[in-house]
C-alpha positions as CSV (number, residue, x, y, z in Angstrom):
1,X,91.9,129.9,84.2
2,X,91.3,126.8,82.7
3,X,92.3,125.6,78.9
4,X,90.4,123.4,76.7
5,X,91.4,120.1,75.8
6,X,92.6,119.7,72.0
7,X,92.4,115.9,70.5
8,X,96.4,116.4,70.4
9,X,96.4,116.8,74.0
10,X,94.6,114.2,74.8
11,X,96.3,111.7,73.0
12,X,99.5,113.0,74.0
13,X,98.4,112.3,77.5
14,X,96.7,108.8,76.8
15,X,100.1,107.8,74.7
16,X,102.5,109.3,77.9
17,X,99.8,106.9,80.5
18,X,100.1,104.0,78.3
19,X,103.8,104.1,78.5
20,X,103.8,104.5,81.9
21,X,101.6,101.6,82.8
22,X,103.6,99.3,80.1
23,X,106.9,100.2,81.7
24,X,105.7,100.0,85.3
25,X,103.2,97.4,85.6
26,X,100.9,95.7,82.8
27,X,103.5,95.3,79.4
28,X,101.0,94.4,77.1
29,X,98.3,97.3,77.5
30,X,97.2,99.0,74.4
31,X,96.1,102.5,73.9
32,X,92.8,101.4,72.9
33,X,92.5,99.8,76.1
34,X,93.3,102.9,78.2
35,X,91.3,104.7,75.3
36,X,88.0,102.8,75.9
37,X,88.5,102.7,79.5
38,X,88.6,106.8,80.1
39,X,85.7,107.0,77.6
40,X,83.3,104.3,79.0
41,X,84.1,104.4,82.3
42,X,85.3,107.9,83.3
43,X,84.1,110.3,80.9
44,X,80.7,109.0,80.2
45,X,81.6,109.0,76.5
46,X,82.5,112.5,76.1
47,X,85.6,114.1,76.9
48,X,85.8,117.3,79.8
49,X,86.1,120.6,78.1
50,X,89.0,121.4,80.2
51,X,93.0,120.2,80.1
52,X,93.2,120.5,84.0
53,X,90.1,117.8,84.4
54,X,91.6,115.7,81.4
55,X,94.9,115.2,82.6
56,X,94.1,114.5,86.2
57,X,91.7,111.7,85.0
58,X,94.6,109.9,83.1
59,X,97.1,110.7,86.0
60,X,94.2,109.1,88.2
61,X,93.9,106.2,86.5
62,X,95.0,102.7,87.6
63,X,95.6,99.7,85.9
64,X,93.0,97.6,88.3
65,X,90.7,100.3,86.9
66,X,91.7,99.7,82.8
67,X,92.0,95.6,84.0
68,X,88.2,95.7,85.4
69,X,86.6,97.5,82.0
70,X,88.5,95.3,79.5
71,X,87.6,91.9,81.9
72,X,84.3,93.1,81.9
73,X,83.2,94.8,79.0
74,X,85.7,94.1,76.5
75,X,84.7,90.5,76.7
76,X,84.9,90.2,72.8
77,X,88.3,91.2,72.1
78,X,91.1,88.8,71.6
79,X,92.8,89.2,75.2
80,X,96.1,87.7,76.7
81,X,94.6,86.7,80.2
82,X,98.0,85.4,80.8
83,X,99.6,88.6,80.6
84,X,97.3,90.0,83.5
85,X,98.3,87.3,86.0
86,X,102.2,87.4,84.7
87,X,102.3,91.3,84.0
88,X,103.6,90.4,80.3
């Protein structure tokens, strides 16, 4: 039986990704970043229903993946290209 997804849950899970991904490979990504990412590129701009679906998205995600959408769509924002090549 699957559960639905409550906004807590999901953050929980983007916050726990973002951690990850600062500790282990890209120190400077934001939880916007990840945010935007999962929406835009992932979830189509809405959220699955379910928990199970949710959390295997995020635990699928890499950071080539949340480096390709902010290089490529986030083209406005104020970004460190520095950081990418040195991991900072």
């Amino acid at each position: 039986m699957s559960k639905n997804a409550t906004a807590e849950q999901v953050r929980f899970l983007i916050e726990t990704k973002v951690r990850k991904l600062q500790r282990e490979q890209f120190s400077s990504v934001t939880y916007q970043q990840v945010e935007e990412t999962l929406m835009n590129e992932k979830w189509q701009g809405e959220i699955p229903a379910h928990l199970n679906k949710v959390a295997a998205d995020i635990a699928a995600l890499s950071i080539q993946e949340v480096v390709d959408y902010i290089t490529r769509d986030g083209a406005q924002q104020n970004l460190n290209f520095d950081s990418f090549v040195e991991g900072e």
